[in-house]
C-alpha positions in Angstrom: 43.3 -11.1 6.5 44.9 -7.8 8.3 43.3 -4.8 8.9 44.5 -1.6 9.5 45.0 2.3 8.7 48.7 3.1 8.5 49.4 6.9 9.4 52.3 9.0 8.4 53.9 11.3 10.9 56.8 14.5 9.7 56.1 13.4 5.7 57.3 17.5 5.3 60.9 16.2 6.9 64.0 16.2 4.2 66.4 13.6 4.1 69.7 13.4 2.1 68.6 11.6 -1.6 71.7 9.1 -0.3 70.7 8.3 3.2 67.1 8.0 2.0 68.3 5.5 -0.8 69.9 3.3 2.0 66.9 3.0 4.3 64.3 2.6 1.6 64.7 -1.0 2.1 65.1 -1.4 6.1 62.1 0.8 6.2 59.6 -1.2 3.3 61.4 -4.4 5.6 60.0 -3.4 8.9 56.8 -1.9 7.8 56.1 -5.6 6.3 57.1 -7.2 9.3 54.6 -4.9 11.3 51.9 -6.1 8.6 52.4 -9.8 8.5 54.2 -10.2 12.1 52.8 -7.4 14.8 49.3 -6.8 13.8 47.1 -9.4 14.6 43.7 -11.1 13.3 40.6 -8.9 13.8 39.7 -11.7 15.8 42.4 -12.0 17.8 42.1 -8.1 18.4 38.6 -8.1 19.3 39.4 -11.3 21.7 42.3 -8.9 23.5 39.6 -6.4 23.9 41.2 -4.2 20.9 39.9 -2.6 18.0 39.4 -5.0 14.9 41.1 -2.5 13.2 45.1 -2.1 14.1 47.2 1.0 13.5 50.9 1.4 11.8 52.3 4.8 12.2 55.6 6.0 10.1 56.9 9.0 11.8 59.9 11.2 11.0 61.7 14.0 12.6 64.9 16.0 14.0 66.3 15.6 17.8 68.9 17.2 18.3 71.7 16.2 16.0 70.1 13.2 15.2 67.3 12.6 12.3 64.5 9.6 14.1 62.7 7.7 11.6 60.5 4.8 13.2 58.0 2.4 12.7 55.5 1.3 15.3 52.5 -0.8 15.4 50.0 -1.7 18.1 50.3 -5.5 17.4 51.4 -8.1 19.8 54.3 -7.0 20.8 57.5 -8.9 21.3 57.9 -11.9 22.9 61.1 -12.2 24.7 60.6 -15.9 26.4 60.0 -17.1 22.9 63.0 -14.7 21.5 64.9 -16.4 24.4 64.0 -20.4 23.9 64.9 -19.8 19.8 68.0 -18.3 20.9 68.7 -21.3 23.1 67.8 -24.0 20.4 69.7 -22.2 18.1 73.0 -22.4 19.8 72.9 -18.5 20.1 73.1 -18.1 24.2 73.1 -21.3 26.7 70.4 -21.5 29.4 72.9 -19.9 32.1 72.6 -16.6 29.9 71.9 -14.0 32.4 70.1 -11.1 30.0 67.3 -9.1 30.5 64.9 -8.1 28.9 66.0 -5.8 26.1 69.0 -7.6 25.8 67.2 -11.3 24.7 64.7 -8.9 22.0 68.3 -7.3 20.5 68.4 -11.2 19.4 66.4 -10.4 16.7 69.3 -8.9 14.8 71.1 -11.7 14.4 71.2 -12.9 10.8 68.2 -15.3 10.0 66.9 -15.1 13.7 63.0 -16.1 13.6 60.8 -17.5 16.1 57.9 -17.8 13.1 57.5 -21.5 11.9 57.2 -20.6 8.4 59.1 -18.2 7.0 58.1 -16.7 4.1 59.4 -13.1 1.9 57.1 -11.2 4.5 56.6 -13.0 8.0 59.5 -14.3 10.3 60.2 -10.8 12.1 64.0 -11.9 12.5 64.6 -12.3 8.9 66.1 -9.1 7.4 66.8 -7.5 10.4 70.8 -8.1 10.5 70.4 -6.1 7.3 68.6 -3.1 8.6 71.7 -3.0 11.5 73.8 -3.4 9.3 72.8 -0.5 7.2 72.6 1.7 9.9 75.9 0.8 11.3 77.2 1.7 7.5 75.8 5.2 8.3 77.2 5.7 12.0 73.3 5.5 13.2 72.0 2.8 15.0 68.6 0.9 15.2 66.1 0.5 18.8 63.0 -1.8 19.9 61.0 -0.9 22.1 58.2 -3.8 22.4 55.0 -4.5 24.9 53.5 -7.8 24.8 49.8 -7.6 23.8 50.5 -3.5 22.8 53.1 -3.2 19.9 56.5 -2.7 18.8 58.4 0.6 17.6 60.8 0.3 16.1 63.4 3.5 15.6 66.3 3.7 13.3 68.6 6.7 14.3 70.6 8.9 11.8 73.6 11.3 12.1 72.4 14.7 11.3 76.0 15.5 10.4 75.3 13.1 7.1 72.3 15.8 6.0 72.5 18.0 3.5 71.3 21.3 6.0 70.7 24.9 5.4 73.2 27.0 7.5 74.0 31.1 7.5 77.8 31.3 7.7 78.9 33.7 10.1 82.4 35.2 10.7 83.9 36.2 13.7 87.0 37.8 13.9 89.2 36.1 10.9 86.8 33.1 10.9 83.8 31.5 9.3 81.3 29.4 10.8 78.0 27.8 10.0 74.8 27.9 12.2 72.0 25.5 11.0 69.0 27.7 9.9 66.7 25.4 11.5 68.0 27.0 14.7 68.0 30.1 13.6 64.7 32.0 14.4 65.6 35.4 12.4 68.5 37.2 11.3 68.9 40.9 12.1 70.8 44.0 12.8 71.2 45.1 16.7 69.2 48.3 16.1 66.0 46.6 14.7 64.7 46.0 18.1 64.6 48.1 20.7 66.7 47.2 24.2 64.6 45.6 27.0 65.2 46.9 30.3 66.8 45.3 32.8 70.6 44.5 34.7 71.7 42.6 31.3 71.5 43.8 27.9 69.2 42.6 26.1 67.1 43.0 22.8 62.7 43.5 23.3 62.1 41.1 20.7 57.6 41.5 20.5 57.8 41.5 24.4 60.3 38.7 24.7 63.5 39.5 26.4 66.1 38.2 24.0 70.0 39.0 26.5 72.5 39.8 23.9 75.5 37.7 23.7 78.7 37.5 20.9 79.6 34.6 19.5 83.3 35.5 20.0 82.6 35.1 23.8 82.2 31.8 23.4 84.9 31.0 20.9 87.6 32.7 22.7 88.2 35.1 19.7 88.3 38.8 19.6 84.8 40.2 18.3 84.5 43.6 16.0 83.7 46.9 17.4 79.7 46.1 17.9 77.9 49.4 16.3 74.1 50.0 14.7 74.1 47.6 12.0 75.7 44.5 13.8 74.3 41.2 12.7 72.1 39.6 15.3 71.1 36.1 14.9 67.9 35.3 17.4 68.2 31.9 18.6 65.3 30.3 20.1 65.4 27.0 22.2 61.7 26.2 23.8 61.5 29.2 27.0 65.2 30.4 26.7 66.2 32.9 23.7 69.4 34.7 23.1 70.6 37.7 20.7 74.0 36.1 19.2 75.9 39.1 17.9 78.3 38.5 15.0 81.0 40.1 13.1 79.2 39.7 9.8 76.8 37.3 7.8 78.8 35.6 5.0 75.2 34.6 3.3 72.9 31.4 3.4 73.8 28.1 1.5 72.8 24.0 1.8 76.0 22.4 2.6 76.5 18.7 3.0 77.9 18.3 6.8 80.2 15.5 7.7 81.2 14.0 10.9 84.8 15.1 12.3 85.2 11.4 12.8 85.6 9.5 16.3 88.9 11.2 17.7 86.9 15.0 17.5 83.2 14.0 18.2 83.6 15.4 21.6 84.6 18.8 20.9 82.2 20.9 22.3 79.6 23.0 20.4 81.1 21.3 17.2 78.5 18.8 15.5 80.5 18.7 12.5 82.6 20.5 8.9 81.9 21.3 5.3 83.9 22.0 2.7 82.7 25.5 0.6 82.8 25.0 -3.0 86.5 27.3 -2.9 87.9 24.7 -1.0 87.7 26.4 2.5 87.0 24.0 5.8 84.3 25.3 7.9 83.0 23.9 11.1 79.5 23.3 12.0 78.1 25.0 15.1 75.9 23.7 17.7 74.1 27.1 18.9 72.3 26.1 21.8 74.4 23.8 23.4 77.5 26.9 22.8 74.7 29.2 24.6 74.2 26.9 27.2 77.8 27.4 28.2 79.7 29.7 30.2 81.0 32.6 28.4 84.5 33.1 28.5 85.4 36.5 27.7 82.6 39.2 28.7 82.4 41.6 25.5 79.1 42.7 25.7 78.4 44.6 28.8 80.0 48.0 28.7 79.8 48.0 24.8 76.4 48.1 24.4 74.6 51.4 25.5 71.2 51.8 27.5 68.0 51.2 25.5 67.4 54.4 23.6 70.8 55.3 22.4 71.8 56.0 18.8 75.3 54.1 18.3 77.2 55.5 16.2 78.1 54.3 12.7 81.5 52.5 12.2 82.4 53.1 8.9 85.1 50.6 8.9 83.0 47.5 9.4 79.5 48.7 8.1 78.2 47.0 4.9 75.1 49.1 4.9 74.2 50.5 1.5 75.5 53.6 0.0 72.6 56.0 -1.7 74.5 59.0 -3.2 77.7 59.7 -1.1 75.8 59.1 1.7 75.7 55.3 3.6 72.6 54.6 5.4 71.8 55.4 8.9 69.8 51.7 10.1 67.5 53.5 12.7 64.3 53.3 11.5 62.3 56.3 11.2 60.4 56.9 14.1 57.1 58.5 12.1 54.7 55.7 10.8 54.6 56.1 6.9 51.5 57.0 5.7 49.8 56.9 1.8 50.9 61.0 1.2 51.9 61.6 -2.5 55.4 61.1 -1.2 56.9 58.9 1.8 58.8 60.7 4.2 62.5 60.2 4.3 63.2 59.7 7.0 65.0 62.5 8.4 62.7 65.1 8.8 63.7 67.1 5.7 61.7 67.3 2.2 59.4 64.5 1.2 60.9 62.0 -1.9 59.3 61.6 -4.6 58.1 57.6 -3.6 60.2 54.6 -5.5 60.0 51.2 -6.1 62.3 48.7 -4.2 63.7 45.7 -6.4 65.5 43.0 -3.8 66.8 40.6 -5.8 70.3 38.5 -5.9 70.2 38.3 -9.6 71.9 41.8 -11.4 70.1 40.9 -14.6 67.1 40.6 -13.5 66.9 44.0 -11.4 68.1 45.6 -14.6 65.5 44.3 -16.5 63.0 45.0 -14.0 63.8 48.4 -13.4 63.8 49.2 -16.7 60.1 47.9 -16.8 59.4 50.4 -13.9 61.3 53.2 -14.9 59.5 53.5 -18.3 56.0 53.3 -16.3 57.3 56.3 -14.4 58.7 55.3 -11.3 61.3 55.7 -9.4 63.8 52.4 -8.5 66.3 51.3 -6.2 67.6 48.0 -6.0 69.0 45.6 -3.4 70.7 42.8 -3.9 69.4 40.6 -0.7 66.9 41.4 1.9 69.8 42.6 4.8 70.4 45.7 2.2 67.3 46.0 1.4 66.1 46.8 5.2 69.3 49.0 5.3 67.6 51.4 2.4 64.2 51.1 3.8 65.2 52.5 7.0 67.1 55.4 4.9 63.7 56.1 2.9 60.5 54.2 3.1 59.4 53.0 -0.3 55.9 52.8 -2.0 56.3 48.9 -2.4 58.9 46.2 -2.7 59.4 43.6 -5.3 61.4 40.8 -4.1 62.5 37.7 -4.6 62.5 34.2 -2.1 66.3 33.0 -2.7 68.7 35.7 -1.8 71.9 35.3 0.4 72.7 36.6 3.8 68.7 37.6 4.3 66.2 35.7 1.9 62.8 36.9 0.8 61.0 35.3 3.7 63.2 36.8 6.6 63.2 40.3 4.5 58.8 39.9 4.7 58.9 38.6 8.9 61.4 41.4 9.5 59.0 44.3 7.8 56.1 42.6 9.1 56.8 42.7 12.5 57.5 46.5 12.4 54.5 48.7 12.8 56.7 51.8 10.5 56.7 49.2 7.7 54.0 47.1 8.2 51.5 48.4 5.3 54.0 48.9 2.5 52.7 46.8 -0.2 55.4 43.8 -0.9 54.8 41.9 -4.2 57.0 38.6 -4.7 58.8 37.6 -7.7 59.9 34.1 -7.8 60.3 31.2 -10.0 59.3 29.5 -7.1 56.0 28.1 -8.3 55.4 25.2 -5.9 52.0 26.4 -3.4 54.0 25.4 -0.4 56.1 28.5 -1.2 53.0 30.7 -2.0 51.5 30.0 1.3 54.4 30.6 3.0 54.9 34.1 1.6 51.4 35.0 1.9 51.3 33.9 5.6 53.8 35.9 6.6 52.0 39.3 4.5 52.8 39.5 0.9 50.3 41.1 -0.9 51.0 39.1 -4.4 53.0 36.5 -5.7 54.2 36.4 -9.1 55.8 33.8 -10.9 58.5 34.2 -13.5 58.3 34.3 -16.4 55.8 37.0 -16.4 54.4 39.9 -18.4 55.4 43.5 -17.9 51.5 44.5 -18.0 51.2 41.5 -15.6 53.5 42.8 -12.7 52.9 46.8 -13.6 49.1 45.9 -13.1 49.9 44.6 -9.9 51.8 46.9 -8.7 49.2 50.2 -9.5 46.1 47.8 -7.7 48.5 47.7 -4.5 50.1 50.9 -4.6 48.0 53.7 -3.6 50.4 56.3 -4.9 51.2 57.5 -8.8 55.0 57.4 -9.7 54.9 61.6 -9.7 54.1 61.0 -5.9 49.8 62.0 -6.6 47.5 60.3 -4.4 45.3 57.5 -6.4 
């Protein structure tokens, strides 16, 4: 005889398989009990001057270091005098009990508790709920009401993020690795890639926000690398404030499983928690933004980073950039837009190339096989093995397109896409995706942020070359189309 629309709130939100096997009971518990015990009649509604129609709203999402998953209904509400007199009758608290409020709904949690005069599998709100604690006490979380006679209940079960499997960029600085969550983690880059904003500070002019540049080894106490063009630069946001966190080097990208560093170290700061790599090796979990909200100890940055305009020079004992020929790549980007001309420029200033094809992908095999394919159609091919290489030859010598795939380490396919998009040199090269990824979600995504195709493997060689000749406007021997 209930009526209502339930709503669901962060369905996109991932959980751990384990964690969401352990709260698929509390969860289909306290729905039923907002069913059978919070929503009333739709005659009672309509008496309270409510909608006949009541409303239960799932909702998920992150805070902080701390996955929220609630249920809340705009039912009756709580009734703590009842909550109280049960309590009483049940030999739970005497009638001298001074408690308040939120103290005498907590009741509800203790095994059996229910102020409903039948109880049945569904209604008797109290029954169950020492099991829901209990699970979330198992899993270091913990489990709130908060109730409004005559307006509804939430309530709000409360998960370590530490106990999610996350997606992190490790990150080394000096002789040690760290992990950053990606989901803090607006972009990766190289300290070149954006040009320096003016002002007392340095800084990076990130699309006309002022990004001040920081090192992580600042924070940590540790001695950072000599900074030069092709630093790594992660670009942390956090609401208004954004930094540019210089780091020695970017390790790659992986999904960890994070643990808690157990009750003696949880208040180490800007520590949320360890992983173990698959080689054995201990690495602690980073909280960015609280570590940027601290003060720095040792200032690195200041005098080492030159005024906005200046070439740094290459350090050739920590660069990773690519090596065409004998020569490694400069990271600048070439200051002349490319245009369509039988042959992109070079970058330098010197002869034109004859234009190539780009393959970015992490697999060796399959840029093998793939530049075979384009090699006997004619064209030129270089290959990168993960996007952060790949903008390294691009700023050597702009290509006439880019193959690439999503999953790559250090820079994926969708930072690789952002990073060209965002740059008005290389924002009409023609970038074709090739993926197994089939799923639209991942489609979308890579056409939202520019990608003039998407093809799935496996695919046909006529499939990808005919692609490629409807987006490039050049022929292989550099001839206009």
């Amino acid at each position: 005889g209930k009526e209502f629309d339930l709503f669901i709130d962060g369905d996109d939100t991932e959980i751990d398989r384990g964690v969401y096997e352990d709260i698929s009971a509390p969860m289909l518990h306290l729905v039923r009990n907002a069913i059978y015990h919070g929503i009333e009649s739709p005659d009672e509604r309509l008496a309270a001057g409510k909608p006949a129609q009541g409303q239960i709203v799932i909702s998920a999402r992150y805070e902080g270091t701390q996955l929220l998953v609630s249920v809340r209904d705009d039912g009756r509400g709580l009734n703590p005098p009842a909550i109280r007199s049960t309590a009483q009758v049940r030999g739970l608290i005497d009638s001298f009990a001074q408690l308040s409020d939120r103290e005498v709904i907590n009741l509800i949690f203790q095994p059996g508790f229910s102020t409903a005069e039948t109880i049945t599998e569904e209604a008797g709100r109290g029954v169950g709920l020492d099991v829901v604690r209990d699970t979330l006490n198992r899993l270091r979380g913990n489990v709130e009401v908060d109730s409004t006679v005559g307006q509804g209940s939430t309530f709000t079960l409360s998960i370590p993020i530490s106990l999610q499997i996350q997606l992190v960029v490790l990150v080394r600085v000096a002789d040690q690795t760290y992990a950053i969550p990606m989901a803090q983690v607006a972009q990766l880059v190289q300290l070149d890639y954006y040009p320096r904003a003016e002002g007392s500070t340095p800084a990076l002019d990130v699309q006309g926000t002022r990004h001040p540049l920081v090192h992580m080894a600042s924070y940590l106490h540790l001695t950072a690398s000599p900074i030069s063009a092709n630093t790594p630069t992660l670009l942390i946001n956090s609401g208004t404030r954004h930094w540019a966190l210089m780091v020695d080097a970017i390790a790659g990208r992986q999904e960890i499983v994070a643990k808690s560093l157990g009750p003696h170290l949880k208040n180490v700061p800007t520590v949320s928690g360890a992983t173990v790599l698959g080689n054995g090796q201990v690495v602690l979990i980073l909280d960015p933004l609280e570590m940027l909200t601290r003060p720095q100890r040792t200032p690195v940055v200041g005098p080492t980073v030159p005024p906005p305009g200046t070439v740094l020079p290459m350090d050739h004992n920590n660069a990773r950039g690519a090596v065409l020929g004998d020569q490694r790549v400069s990271l600048r980007p070439p200051s002349v837009a490319p245009t369509r001309h039988p042959a992109a420029s070079n970058g330098s200033g010197g002869p034109q190339a004859i234009p190539y094809i780009l393959v970015v992908d992490d697999s060796p095999s399959v840029r093998r096989v793939v530049s075979a394919t384009l090699k006997n159609a004619g064209w030129d091919v270089l290959t990168a093995r993960d996007g952060q290489e790949a903008l390294e030859i691009v700023a050597q010598r702009i290509p006439a397109g880019i193959l690439l795939d999503i999953e790559m380490p250090r820079m994926d396919g969708y930072d690789l896409m952002a990073a060209l998009r965002k740059q008005p040199t290389y924002g009409d090269i023609p970038l074709i995706v090739l993926t197994s990824r089939a799923a639209t979600k991942h489609q979308q995504r890579a056409l939202q942020l520019g990608a003039d195709a998407y093809v799935v493997k496996p695919y046909q060689d006529d499939q990808l070359l005919t692609t490629l000749n409807e987006l490039v406007r050049v022929r292989p021997n550099g001839d206009p189309r």
